[in-house]
N, CA, C and O atoms as CSV, one atom per row, in Angstrom:
chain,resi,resn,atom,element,x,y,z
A,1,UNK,N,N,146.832,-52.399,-131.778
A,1,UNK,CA,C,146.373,-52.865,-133.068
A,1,UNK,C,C,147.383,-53.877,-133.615
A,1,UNK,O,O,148.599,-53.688,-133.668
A,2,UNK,N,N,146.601,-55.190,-134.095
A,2,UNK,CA,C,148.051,-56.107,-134.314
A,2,UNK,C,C,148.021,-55.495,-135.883
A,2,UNK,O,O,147.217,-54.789,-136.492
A,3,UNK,N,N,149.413,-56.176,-136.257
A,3,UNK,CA,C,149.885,-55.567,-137.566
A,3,UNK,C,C,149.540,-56.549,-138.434
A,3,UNK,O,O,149.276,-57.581,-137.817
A,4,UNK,N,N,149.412,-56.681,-139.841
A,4,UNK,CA,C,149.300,-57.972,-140.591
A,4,UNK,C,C,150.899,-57.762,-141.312
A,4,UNK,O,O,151.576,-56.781,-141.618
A,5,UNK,N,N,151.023,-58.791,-141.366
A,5,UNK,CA,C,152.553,-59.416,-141.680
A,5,UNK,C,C,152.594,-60.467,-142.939
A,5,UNK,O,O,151.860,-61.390,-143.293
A,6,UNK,N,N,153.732,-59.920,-143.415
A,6,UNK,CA,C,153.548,-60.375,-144.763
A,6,UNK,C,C,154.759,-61.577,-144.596
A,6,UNK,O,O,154.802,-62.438,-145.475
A,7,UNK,N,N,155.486,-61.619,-143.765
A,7,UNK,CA,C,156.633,-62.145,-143.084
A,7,UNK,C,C,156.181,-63.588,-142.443
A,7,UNK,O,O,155.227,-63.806,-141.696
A,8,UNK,N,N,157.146,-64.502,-142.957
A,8,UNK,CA,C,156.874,-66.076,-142.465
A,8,UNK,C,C,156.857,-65.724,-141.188
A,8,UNK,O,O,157.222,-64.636,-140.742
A,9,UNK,N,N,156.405,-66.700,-140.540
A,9,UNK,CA,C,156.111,-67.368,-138.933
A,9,UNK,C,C,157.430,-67.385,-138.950
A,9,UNK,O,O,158.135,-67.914,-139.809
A,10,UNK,N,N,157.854,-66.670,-137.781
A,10,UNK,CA,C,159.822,-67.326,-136.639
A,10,UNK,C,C,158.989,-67.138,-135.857
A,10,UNK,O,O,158.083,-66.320,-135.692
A,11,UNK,N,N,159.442,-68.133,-135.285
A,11,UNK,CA,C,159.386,-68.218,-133.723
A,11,UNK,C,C,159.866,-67.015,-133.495
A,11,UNK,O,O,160.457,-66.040,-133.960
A,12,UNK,N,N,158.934,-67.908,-131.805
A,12,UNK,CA,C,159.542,-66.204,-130.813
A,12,UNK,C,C,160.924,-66.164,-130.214
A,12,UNK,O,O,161.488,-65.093,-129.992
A,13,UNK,N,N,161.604,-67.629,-129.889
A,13,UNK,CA,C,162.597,-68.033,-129.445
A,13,UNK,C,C,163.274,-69.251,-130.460
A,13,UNK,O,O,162.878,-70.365,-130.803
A,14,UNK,N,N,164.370,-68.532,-130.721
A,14,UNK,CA,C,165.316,-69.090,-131.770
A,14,UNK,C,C,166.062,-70.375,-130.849
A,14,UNK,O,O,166.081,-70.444,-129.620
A,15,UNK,N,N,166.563,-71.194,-131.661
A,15,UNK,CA,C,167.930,-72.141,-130.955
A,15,UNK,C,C,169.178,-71.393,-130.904
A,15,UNK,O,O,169.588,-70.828,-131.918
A,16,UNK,N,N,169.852,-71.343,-129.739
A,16,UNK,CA,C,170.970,-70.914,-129.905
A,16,UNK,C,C,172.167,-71.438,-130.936
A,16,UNK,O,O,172.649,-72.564,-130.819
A,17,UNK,N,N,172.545,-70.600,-131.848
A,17,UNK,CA,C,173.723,-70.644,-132.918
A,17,UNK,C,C,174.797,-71.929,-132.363
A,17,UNK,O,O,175.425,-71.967,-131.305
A,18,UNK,N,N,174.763,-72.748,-133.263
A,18,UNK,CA,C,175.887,-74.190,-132.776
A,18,UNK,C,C,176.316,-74.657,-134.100
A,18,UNK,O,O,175.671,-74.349,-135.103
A,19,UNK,N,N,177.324,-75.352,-134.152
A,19,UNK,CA,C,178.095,-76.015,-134.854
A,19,UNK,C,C,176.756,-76.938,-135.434
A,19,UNK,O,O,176.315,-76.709,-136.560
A,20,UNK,N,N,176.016,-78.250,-134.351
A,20,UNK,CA,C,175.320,-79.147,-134.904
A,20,UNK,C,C,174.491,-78.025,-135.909
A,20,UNK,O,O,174.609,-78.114,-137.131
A,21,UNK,N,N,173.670,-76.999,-135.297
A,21,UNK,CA,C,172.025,-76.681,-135.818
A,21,UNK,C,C,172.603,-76.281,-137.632
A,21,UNK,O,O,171.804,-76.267,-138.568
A,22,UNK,N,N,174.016,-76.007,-137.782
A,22,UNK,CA,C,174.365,-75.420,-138.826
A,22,UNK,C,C,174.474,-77.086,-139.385
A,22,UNK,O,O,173.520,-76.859,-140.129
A,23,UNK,N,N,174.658,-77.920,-139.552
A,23,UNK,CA,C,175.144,-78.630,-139.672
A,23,UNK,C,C,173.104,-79.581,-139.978
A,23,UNK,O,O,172.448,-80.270,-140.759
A,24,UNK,N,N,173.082,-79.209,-139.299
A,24,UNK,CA,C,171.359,-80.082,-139.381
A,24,UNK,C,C,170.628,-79.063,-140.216
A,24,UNK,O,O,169.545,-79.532,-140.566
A,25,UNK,N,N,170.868,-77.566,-140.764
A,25,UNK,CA,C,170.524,-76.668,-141.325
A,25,UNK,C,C,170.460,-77.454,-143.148
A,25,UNK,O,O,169.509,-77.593,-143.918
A,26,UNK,N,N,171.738,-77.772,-143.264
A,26,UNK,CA,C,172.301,-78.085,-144.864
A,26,UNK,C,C,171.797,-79.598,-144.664
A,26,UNK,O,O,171.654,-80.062,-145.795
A,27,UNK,N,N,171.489,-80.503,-143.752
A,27,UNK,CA,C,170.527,-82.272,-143.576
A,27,UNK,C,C,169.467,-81.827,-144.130
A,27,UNK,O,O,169.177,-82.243,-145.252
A,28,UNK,N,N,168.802,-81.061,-143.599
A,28,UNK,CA,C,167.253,-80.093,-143.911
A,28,UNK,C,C,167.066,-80.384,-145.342
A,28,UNK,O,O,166.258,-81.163,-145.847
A,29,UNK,N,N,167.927,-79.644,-145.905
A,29,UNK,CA,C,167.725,-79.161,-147.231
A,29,UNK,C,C,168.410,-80.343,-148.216
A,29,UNK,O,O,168.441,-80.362,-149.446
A,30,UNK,N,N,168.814,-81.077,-147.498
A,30,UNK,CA,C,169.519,-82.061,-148.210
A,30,UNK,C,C,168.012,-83.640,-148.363
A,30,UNK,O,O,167.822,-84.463,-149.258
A,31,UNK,N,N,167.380,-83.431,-147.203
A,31,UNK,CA,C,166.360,-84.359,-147.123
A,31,UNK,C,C,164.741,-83.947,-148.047
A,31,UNK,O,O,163.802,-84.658,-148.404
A,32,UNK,N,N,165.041,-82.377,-148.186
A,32,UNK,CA,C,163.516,-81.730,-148.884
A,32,UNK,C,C,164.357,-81.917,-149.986
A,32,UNK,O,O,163.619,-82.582,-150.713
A,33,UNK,N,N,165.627,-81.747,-150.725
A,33,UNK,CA,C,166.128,-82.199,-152.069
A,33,UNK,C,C,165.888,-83.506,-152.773
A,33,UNK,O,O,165.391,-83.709,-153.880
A,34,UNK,N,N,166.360,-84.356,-151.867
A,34,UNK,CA,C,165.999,-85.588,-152.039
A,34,UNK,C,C,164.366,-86.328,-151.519
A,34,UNK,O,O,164.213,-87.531,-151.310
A,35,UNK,N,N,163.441,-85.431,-151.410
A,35,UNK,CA,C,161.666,-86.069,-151.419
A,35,UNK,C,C,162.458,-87.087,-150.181
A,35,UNK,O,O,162.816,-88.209,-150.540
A,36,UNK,N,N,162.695,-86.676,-148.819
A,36,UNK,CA,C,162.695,-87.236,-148.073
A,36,UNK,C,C,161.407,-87.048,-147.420
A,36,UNK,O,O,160.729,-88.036,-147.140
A,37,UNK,N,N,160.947,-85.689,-147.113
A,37,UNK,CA,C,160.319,-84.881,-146.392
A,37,UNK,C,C,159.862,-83.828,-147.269
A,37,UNK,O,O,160.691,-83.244,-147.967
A,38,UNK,N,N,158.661,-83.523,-147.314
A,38,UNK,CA,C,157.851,-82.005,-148.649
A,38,UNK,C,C,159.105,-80.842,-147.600
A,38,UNK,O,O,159.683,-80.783,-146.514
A,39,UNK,N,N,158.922,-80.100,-148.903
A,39,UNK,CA,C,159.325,-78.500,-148.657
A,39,UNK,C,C,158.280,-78.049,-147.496
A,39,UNK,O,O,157.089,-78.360,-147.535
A,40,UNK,N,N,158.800,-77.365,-146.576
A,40,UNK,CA,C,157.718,-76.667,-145.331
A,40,UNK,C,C,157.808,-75.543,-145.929
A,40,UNK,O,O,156.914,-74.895,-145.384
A,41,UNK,N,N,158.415,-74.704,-146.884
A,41,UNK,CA,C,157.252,-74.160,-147.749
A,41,UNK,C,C,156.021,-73.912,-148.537
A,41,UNK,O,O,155.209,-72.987,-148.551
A,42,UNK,N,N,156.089,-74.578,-148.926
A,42,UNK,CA,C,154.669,-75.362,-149.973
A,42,UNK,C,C,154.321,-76.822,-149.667
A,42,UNK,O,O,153.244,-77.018,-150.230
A,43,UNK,N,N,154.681,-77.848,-149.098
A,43,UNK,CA,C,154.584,-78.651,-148.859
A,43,UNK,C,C,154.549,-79.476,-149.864
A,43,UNK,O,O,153.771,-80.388,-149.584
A,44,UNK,N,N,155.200,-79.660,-151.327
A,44,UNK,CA,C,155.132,-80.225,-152.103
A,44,UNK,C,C,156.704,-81.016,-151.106
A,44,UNK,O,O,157.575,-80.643,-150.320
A,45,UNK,N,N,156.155,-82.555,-151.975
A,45,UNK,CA,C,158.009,-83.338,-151.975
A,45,UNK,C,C,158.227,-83.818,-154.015
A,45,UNK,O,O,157.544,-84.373,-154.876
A,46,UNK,N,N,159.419,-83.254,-153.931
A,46,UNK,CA,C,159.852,-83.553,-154.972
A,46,UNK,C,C,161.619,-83.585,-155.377
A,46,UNK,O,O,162.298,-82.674,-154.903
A,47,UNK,N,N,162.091,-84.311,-155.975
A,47,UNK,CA,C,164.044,-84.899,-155.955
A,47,UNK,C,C,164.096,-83.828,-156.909
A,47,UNK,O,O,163.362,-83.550,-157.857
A,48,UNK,N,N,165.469,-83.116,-156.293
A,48,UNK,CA,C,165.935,-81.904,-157.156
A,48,UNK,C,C,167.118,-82.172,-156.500
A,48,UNK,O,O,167.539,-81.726,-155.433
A,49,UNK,N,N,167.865,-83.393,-157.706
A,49,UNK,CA,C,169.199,-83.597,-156.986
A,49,UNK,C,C,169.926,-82.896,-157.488
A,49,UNK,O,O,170.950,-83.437,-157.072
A,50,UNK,N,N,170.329,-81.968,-158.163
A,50,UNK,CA,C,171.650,-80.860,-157.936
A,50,UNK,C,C,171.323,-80.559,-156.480
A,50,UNK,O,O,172.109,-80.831,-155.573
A,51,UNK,N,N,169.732,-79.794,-156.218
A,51,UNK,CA,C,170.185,-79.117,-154.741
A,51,UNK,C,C,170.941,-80.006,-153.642
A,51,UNK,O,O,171.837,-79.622,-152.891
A,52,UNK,N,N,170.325,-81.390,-153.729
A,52,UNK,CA,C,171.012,-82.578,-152.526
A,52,UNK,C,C,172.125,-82.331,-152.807
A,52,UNK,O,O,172.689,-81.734,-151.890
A,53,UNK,N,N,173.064,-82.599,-154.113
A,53,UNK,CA,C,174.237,-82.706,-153.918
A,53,UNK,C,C,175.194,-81.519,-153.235
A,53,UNK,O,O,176.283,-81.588,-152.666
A,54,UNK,N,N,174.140,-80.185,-153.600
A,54,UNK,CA,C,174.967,-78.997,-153.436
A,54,UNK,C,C,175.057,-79.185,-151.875
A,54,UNK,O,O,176.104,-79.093,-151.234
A,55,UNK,N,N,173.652,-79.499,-151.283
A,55,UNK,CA,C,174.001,-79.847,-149.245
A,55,UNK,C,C,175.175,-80.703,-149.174
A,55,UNK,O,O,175.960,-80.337,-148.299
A,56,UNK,N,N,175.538,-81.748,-149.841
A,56,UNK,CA,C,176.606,-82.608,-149.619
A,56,UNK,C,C,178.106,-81.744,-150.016
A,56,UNK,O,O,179.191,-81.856,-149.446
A,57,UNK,N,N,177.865,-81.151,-150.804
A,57,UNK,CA,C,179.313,-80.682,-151.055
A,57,UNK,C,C,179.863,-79.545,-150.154
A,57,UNK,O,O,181.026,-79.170,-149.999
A,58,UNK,N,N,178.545,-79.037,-149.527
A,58,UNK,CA,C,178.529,-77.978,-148.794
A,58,UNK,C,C,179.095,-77.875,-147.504
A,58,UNK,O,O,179.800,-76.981,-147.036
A,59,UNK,N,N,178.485,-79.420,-146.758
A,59,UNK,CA,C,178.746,-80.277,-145.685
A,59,UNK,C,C,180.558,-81.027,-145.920
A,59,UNK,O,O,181.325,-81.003,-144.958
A,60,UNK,N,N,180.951,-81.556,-147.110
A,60,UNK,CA,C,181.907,-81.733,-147.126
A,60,UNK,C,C,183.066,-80.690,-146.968
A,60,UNK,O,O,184.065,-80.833,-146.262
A,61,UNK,N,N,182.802,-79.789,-147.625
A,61,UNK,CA,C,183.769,-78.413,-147.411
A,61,UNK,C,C,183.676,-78.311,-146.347
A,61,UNK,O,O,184.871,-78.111,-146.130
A,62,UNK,N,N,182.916,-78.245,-144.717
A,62,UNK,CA,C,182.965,-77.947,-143.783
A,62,UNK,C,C,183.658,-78.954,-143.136
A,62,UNK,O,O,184.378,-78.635,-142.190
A,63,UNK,N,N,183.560,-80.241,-143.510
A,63,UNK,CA,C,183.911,-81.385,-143.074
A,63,UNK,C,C,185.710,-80.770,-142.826
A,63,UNK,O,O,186.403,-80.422,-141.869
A,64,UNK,N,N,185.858,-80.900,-144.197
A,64,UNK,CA,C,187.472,-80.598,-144.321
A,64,UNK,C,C,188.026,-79.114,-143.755
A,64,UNK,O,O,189.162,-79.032,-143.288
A,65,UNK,N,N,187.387,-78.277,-143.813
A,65,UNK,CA,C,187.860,-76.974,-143.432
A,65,UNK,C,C,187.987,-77.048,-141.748
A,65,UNK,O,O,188.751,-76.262,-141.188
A,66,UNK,N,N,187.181,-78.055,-140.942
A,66,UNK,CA,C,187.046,-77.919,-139.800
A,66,UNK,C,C,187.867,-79.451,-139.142
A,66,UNK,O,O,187.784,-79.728,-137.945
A,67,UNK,N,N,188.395,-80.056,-139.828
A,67,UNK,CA,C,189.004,-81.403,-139.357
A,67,UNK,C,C,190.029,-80.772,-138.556
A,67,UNK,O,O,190.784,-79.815,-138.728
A,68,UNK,N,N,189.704,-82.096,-137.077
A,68,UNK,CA,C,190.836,-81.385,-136.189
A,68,UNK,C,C,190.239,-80.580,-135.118
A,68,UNK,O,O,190.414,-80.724,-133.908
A,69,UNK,N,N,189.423,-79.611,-135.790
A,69,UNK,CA,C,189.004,-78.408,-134.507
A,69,UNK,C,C,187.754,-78.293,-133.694
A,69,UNK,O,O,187.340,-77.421,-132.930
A,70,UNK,N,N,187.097,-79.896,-134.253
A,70,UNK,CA,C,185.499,-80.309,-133.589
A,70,UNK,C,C,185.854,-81.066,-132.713
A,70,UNK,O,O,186.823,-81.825,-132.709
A,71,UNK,N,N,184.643,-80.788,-131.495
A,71,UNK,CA,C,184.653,-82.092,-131.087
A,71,UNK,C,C,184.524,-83.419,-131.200
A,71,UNK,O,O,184.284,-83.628,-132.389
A,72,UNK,N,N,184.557,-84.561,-130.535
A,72,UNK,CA,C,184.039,-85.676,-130.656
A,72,UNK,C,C,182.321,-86.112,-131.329
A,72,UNK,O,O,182.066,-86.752,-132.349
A,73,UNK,N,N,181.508,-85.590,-130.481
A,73,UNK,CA,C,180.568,-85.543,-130.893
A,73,UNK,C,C,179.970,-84.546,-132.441
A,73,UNK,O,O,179.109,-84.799,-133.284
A,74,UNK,N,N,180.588,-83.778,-132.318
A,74,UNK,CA,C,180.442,-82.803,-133.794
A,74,UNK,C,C,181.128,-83.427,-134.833
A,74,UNK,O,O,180.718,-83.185,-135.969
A,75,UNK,N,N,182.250,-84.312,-134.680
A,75,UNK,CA,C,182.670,-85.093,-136.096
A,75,UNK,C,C,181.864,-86.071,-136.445
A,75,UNK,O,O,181.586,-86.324,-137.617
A,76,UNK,N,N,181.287,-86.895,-135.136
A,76,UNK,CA,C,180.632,-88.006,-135.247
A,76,UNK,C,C,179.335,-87.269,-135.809
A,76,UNK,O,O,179.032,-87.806,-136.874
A,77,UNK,N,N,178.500,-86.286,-135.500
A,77,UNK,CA,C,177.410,-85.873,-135.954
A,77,UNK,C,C,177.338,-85.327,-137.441
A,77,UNK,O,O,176.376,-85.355,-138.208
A,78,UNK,N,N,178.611,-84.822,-137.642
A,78,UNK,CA,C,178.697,-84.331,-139.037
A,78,UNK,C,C,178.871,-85.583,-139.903
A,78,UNK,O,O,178.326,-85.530,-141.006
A,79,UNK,N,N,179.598,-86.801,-139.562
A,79,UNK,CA,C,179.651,-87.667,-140.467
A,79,UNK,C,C,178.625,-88.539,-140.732
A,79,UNK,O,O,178.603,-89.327,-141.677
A,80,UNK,N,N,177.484,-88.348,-139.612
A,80,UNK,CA,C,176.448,-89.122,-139.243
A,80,UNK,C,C,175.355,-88.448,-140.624
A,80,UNK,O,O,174.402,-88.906,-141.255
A,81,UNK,N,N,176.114,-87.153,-140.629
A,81,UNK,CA,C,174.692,-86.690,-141.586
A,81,UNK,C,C,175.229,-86.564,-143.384
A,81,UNK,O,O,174.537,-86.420,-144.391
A,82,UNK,N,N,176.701,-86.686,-143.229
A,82,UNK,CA,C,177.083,-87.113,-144.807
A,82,UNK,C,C,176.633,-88.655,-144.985
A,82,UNK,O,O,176.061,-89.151,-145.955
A,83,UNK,N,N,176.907,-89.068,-144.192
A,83,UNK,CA,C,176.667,-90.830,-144.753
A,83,UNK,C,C,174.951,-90.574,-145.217
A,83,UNK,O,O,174.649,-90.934,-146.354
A,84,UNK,N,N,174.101,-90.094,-144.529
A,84,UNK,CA,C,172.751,-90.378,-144.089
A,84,UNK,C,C,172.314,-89.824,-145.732
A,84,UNK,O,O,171.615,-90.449,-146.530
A,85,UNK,N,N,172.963,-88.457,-145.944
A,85,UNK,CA,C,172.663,-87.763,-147.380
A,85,UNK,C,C,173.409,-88.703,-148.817
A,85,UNK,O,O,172.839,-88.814,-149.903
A,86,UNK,N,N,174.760,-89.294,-148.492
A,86,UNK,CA,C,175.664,-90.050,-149.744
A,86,UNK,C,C,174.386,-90.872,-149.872
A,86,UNK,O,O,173.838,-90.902,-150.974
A,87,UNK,N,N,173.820,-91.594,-148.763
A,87,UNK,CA,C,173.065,-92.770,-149.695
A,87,UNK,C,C,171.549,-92.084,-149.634
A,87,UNK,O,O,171.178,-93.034,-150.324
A,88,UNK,N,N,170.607,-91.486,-149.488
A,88,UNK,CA,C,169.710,-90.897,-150.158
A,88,UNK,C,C,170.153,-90.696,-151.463
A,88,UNK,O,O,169.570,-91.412,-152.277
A,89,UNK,N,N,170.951,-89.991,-151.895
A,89,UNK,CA,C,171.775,-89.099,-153.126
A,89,UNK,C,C,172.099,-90.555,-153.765
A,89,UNK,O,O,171.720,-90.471,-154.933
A,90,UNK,N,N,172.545,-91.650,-153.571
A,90,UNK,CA,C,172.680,-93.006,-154.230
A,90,UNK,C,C,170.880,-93.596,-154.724
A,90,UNK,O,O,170.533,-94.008,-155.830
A,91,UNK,N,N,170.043,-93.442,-153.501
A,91,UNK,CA,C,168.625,-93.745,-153.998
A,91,UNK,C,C,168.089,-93.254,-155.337
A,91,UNK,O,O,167.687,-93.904,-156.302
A,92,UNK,N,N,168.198,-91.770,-155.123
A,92,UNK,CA,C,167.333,-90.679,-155.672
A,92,UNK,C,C,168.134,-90.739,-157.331
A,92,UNK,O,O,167.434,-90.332,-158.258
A,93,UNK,N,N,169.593,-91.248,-157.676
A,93,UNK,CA,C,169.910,-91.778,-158.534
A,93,UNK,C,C,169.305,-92.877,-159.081
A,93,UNK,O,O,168.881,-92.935,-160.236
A,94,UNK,N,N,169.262,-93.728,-158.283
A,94,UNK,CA,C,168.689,-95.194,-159.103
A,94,UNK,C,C,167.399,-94.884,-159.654
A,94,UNK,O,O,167.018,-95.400,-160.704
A,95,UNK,N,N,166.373,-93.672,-158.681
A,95,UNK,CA,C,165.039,-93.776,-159.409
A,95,UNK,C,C,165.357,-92.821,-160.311
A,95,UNK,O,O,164.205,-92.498,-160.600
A,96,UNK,N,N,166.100,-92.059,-161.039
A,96,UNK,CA,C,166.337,-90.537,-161.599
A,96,UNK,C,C,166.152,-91.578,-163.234
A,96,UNK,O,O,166.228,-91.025,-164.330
């Protein structure tokens, strides 16, 4: 008997736990903050820039707490996704 579930859709197979997916976790939420992309909750898009900024500050604390102990590619990816959020977060100002 299947069960009814009141519980969002997960997948059946997760991504394995990484530096990037955490890191593309707080982009996510930094791009549905800034009406990059609707919420895949409700599918509304709408700019709720405290939340953007809070992904940016969030991402920066990691930035600094982890300088030094990433790789090559994980600094370059992490900085790839502050720049990508600073200027959304510069847009979503000008129209605010």
């Amino acid at each position: 008997m299947a069960e009814s579930s009141d519980k969002p859709d997960v997948p059946d197979k997760l991504p394995p736990p990484s530096f990037n997916l955490l890191v593309a976790t707080f982009a996510s939420q930094g791009a549905v903050a800034f009406g990059q992309v609707p919420n895949p909750i409700d599918g509304k898009t709408e700019v709720r820039i405290e939340l953007g900024r809070h992904a940016i500050d969030m991402l920066d604390i990691l930035e600094q707490k982890t300088k030094g102990n990433l790789t090559a590619d994980e600094a370059k990816f992490l900085e790839n996704v502050l720049h990508q959020l600073r200027l959304a977060f510069v847009e979503a100002m000008k129209k605010a």
